[in-house]
Every structure is written in structure tokens, then in C-alpha cells.
C-alpha positions in Angstrom: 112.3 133.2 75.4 106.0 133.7 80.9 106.8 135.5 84.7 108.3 132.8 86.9 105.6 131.5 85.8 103.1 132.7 88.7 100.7 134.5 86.6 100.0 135.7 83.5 100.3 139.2 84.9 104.2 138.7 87.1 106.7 137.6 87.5 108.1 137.1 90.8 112.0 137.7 91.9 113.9 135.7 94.0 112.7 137.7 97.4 109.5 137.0 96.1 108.6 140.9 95.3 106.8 141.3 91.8 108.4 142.6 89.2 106.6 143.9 85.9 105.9 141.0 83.6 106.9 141.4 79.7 103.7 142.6 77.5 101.1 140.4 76.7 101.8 138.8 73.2 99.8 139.8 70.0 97.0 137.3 69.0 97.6 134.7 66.5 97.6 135.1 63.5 97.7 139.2 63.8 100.8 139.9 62.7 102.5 143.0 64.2 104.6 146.2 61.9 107.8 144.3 61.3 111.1 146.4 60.4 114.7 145.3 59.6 116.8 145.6 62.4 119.2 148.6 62.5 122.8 147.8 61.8 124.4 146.4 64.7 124.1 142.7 66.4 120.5 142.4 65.1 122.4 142.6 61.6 124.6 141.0 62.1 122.8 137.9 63.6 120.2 138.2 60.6 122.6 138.1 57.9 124.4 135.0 59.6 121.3 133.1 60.1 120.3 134.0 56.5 123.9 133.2 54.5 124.6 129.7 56.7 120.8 128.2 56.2 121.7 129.4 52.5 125.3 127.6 52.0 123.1 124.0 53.9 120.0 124.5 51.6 122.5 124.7 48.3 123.7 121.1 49.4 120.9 119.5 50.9 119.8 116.4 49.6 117.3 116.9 46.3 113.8 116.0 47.5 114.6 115.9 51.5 111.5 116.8 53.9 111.9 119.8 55.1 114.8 120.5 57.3 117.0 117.3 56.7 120.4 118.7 55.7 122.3 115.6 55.0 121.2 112.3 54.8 121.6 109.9 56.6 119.6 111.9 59.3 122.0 111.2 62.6 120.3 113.7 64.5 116.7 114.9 63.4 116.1 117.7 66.4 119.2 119.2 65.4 118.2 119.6 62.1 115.4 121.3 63.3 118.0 124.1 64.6 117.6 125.7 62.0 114.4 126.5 61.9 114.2 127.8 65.4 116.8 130.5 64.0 114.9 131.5 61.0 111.7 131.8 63.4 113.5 134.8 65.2 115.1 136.8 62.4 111.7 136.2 60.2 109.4 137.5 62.9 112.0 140.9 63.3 112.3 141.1 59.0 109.1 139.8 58.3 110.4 137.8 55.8 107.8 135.5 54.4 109.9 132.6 52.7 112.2 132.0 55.9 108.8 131.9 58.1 107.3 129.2 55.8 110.4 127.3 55.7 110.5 127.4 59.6 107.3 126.6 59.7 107.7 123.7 57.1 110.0 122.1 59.3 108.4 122.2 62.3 105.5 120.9 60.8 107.2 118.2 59.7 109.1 117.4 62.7 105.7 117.2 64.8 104.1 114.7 62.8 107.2 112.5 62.2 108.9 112.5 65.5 105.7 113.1 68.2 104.8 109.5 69.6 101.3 109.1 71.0 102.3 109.8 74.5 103.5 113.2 73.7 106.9 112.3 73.4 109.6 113.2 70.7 112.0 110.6 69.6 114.0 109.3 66.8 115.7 106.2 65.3 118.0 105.2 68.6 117.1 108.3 70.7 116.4 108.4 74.4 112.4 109.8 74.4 112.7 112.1 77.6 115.9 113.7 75.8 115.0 114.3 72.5 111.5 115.9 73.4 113.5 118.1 76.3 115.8 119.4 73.2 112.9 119.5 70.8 110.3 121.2 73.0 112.7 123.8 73.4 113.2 124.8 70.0 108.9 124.4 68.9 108.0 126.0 72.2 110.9 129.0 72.1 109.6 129.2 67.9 106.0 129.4 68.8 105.8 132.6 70.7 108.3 134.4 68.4 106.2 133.6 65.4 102.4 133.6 67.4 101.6 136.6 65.5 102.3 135.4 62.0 100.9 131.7 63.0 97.1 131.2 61.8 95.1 130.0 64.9 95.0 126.5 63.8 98.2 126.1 63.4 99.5 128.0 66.7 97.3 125.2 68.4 98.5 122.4 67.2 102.1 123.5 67.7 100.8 124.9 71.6 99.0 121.3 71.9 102.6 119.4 71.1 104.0 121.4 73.7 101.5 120.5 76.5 101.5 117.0 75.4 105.4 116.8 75.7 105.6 118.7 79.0 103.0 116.3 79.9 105.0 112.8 79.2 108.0 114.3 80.9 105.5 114.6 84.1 104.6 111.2 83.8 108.0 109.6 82.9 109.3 111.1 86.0 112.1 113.3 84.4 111.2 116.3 86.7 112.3 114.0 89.9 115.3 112.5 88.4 118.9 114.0 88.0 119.9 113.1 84.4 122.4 115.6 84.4 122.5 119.5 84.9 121.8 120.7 81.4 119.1 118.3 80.7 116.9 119.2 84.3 117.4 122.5 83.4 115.9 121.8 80.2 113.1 120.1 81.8 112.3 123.1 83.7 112.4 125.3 80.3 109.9 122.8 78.8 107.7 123.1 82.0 107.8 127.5 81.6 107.1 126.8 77.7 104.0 124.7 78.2 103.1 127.2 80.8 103.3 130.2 79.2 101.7 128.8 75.6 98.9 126.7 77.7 98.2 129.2 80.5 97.8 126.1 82.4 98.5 126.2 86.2 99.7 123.1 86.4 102.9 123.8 84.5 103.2 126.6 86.4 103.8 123.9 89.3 105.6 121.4 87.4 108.2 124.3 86.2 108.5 125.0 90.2 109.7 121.2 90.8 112.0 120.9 87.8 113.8 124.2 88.8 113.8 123.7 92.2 115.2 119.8 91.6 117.7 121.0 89.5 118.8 123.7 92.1 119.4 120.8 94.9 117.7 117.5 94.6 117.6 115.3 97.6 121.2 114.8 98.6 120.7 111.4 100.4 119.8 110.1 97.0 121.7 112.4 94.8 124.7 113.0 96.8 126.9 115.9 94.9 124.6 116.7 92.5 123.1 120.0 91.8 124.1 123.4 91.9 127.7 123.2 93.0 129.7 127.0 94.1 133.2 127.1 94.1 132.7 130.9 94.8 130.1 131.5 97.4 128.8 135.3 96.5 127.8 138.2 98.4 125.5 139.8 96.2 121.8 138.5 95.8 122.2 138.6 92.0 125.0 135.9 92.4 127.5 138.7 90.2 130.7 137.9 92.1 129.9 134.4 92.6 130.8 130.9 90.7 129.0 127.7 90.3 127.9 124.9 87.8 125.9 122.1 87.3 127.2 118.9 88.6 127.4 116.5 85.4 128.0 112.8 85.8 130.8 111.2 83.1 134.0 108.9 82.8 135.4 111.4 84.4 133.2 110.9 87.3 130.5 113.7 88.9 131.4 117.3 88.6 132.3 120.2 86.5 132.4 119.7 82.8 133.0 123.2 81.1 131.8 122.1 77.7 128.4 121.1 79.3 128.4 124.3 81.9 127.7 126.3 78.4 125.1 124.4 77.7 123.5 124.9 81.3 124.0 128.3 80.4 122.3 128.8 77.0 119.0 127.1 78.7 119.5 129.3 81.8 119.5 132.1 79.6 116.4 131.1 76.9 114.4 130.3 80.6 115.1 134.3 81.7 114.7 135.6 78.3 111.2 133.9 78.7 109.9 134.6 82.2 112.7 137.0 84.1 113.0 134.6 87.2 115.5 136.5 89.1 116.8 133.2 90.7 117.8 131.8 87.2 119.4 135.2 86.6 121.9 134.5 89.5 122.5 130.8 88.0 123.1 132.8 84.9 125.5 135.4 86.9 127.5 132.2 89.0 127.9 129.7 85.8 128.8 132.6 83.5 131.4 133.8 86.0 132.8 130.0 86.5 133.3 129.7 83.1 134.7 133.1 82.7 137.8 132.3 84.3 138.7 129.9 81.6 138.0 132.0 78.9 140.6 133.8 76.2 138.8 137.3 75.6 140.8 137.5 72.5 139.6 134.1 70.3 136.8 133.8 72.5 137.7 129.8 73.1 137.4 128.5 76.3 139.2 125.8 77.8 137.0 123.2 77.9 140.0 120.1 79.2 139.8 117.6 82.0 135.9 117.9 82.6 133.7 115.0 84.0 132.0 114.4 80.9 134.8 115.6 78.1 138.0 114.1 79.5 140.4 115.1 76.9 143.6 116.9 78.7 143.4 119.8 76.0 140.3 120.5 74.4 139.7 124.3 73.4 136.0 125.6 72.2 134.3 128.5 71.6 132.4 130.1 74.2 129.7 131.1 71.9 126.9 131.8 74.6 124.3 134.6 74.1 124.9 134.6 78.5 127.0 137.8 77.4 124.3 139.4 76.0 122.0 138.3 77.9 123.5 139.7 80.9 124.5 142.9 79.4 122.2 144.2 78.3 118.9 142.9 80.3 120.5 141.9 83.6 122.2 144.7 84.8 125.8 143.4 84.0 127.4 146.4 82.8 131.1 145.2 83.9 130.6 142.8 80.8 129.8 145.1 78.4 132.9 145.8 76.8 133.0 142.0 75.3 129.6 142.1 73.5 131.4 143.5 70.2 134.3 140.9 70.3 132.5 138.1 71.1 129.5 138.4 68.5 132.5 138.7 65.8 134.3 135.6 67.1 130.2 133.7 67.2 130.4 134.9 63.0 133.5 133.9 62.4 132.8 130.2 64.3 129.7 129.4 62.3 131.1 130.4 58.7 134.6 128.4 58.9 131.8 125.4 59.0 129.9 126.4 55.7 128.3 124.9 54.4 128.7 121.1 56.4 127.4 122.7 59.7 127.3 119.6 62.1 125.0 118.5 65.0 126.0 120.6 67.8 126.4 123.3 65.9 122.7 123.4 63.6 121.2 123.2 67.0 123.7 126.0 68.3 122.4 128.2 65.6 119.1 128.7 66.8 119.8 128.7 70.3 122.3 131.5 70.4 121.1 133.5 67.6 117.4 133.3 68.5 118.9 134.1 72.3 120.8 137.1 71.1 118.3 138.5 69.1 115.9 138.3 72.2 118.7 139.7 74.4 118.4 143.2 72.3 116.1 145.5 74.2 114.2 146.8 71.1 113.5 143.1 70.6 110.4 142.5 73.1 108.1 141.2 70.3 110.9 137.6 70.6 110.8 137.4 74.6 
């Protein structure tokens, strides 16, 4: 999912007071008593991971590397989404052959896509993008499955990490407004590398990217940011709105679409270190989108943003931010939804068997690797 990232011991809350950290990870390679969850969301999302990697594998190419669901391969790092939801449910389950295959294609991944520099990139990606979205997924996969990783291996996978954190450093991504979701990625990556490294410097660097993202320098970077349509009274930022600004054809500003995907990184960074300042970002972007949202179908109105123009476009709000908030941050006035909205997540993913596409191979480890964490018996994945 690392304490603000000030020590290995806190974690520090937006006043600055320490808060208790979450427990010190097993070693590698000493794998802890697994159990399969109870019935309930942990179920649910384990049987969902298992049946939709099942219905890809039955039509994947004969012979592919591991992890390449289709061929031609338009987008490699979401192939690798996958994987990064098989890591959660097979560190709960214990189940050996979704570990290896998770493992498999990470593997393979790392030594076909890493570049000398540390970066990650692909056949006519942008390098500082595709090793933000990569990182994510190796980084957030590594400390689920540390326990159940041989030494060697947890290395090289920790060493990727610090080498891709490192060439965003150097490519100057952490200074430069790209666009919300991807600085708040950034600033993931920087916690990640921190938190597998025990490196102070990330510790730093994840300090800068959070705190660019938050408000960069408005005489360069006039209107970008954190942008609040609902200024709150509350600390936690609970009866608030706000979003990332996002620069498109439909010029700089709110792009609901985008605002989820703010979100989902918001919520994997909190999951991970339980910064109370990205819990309010969580609180004021969940609430913003909120208002757009049909609690029924669980689509959200996604028309007329800066990025995605169209004058009626409908998604679904699939965030794990419900969960997230629910049951970890103190939102019990959301409660109520957790049940609805984890049907409407099933239902989204299996009308798409078995030709999942991009957005949503990567959406399947980032929600239900997020949701899984989000369940409070669930440490071991946080």
C-alpha cells in the first residue's frame, strides 16, 4: 500500500503529531500463516481476481511471455495489471500458482521494459510515464508478496524500484506539473522506493513530489494544483471538495474521469504510509466526485471535463476510495455504499470477460489490490 515516510517507526499527521506506524513487515522469504478470507469483500474480490485472470489466460496468445494477453502488445504495463492483482489475493490464499504467475510477469516485465537509467518504457511510450504506472504496480506487489519472495529476488525487484525513483529524480518529473494524477503518482513511486529501500533520500524526494503536486509554484504553474470548489471546515477535509487540475482540449481544470484516477493513487499512497494530509485529498476529491455519482449503477458522470470532452460520457466509479475511507479513515457516513458498490465493481469487470482492455487490466489490480488492503484484518497487504 511506509509512515509519511519520516521513519521507519511513524508516521506523522498533518499537525505533525505521530501516529502509530503499521507493523514492521515479515522478512523475505519467511512466509507468514496464510488463510482464505472469510466470506464477504475479501471473497468476493478473490474470486473476481481469480475467474477474470482465468477467462484472459483461456485466450491468450499460445506461447506469449508471461503476462501478454493479446498480441499485438498496445500497452505492456497494463498487462502487467494483472499481476499486481494476483500478488494481493495470493499472499491472503497462499496460493502458490497465482504467486508464480505474478511473479513470472513481473520478472519479465523488469528485464524487458527497465532501460539502463532506471527507467521503464515501451514501444512509443513516454519513459517518465510508463515507469510512474509501472513502479506502482512492482513497488505496491513487492511488499504484499515480501514474505513469500526469496531474498534474491525481493532485491532485485527492491533495486528496480530505487533505480526508477531514481531517474524520475533526475528527469526532473518531481518539479514538473504533468498533470494531477501523474505527480501524484510520482509521489507514490518516491513512498515506494522509500519504504522498500529505507533510504532517506526518498523520504525527501516523496516530500517534494507531494508537496508539488499539492501547489506548485503558481507564477509558473498558474491554476494548477489542488483546486477546492468546497473550502472545508474540518481538518480531515470530510465536508470539503477539490481535485487535481488536469490540462486537455478542454483546457486546465476538472476532468472527472481523471479525478478517479487521482483518487486510486491517493488512496494506494495512505494504504501505504497513513499520511493524514493525503487522507483529506482523499476525503475533498472523493466528495467532488460524489456529487456526480448515481448510488444506484454506481456510474458517474464523467461529461464535459478538461481532458474527456465528450457532452455525455457515463463511467463507473469503481474506486476502492469507498473502502478506503470507510473502513480505515473514519468515514462512517459512507458506509452504507460499501455493499452496493463492490457488486456494481463485479458486475463492471465480468461484462468485459474475457477481452478485458487497457484501462481496465490495470484497473484490476489497482482497485482490488486496494480493496483488499482497505479490509482491516488485511494488515499483512498495507
Amino acid at each position: 500500500m511506509i509512515a509519511v515516510l519520516i521513519s521507519a517507526t511513524l508516521s506523522m499527521s498533518v499537525s505533525g503529531q505521530a501516529t502509530a506506524a503499521p507493523q514492521s513487515p515479515a522478512r523475505p522469504g519467511t512466509a507468514p500463516d496464510v488463510r482464505v478470507p472469510l466470506p464477504g469483500p475479501g471473497t468476493t474480490i478473490v474470486t473476481l481476481v481469480s475467474d477474470m485472470v482465468a477467462a484472459m489466460q483461456r485466450t491468450a496468445p499460445k506461447d506469449a511471455a508471461a503476462g501478454v494477453w493479446k498480441l499485438p502488445v498496445a500497452c505492456w504495463r497494463c498487462d502487467a495489471g494483472p499481476a499486481w492483482a494476483l500478488a494481493s489475493t495470493a499472499a491472503l490464499t497462499g496460493n502458490t500458482a497465482q504467486r508464480d504467475q505474478a511473479v513470472a510477469i513481473f520478472d519479465h516485465s523488469i528485464a524487458t521494459y527497465q532501460k539502463p537509467n532506471g527507467s521503464f518504457v515501451g514501444p512509443n511510450g513516454s519513459a517518465d510515464v510508463d515507469t510512474m504506472f509501472f513502479a506502482v504496480e512492482l513497488g505496491s506487489s513487492a511488499i504484499a508478496l515480501r514474505p513469500y519472495l526469496d531474498p534474491a529476488r525481493y532485491d532485485s525487484w527492491t533495486a528496480a524500484i530505487r533505480k526508477a525513483g531514481e531517474f524520475l529524480v533526475a528527469n526532473g518529473n518531481l518539479k514538473w506539473y504533468t498533470n494531477g494524477n501523474i505527480n501524484i503518482g510520482n509521489a507514490y513511486v518516491m513512498a515506494l522506493a522509500y519504504r522498500l529501500t529505507s533510504d532517506e533520500r526518498f523520504r525527501g524526494y516523496y516530500e517534494t513530489a507531494l508537496a508539488f503536486a499539492v501547489n506548485p509554484p503558481q507564477s509558473r504553474w498558474a491554476g494548477y494544483g489542488l483546486r477546492y470548489t468546497k473550502q472545508p471546515a474540518r481538518a480531515d477535509g470530510s465536508d470539503g471538495q477539490a481535485y487535481f487540475a488536469e490540462a486537455g482540449a478542454g483546457g486546465l481544470g476538472f476532468d472527472p474521469e481523471y479525478t478517479v484516477l487521482q483518487l486510486d493513487l491517493l488512496t494506494k499512497i495512505y494504504l501505504a504510509n497513513r499520511d493524514n494530509r493525503v487522507l483529506t485529498y482523499m476525503n475533498l476529491l472523493f466528495n467532488q466526485l460524489m456529487t456526480r455519482v448515481d448510488r444506484t449503477t454506481w456510474m458517474l458522470n464523467a461529461s464535459k471535463g478538461t481532458r474527456h470532452t465528450e457532452a455525455r460520457r457515463f463511467v463507473y466509479f469503481d474506486t476502492a476510495a469507498l473502502h478506503t475511507l470507510a473502513l480505515l479513515g473514519g468515514r462512517t457516513d459512507i458506509s452504507p455504499y460499501l455493499a452496493t458498490q463492490l457488486a456494481a465493481i463485479d458486475r463492471e469487470f465480468r461484462s468485459d470477460v474475457p477481452g478485458l482492455g487497457d484501462r481496465a487490466k490495470y484497473a484490476l489490480g489497482m482497485i482490488t489490490s486496494s480493496i483488499l488492503a482497505s479490509l482491516p484484518e488485511n494488515a499483512r497487504l498495507r
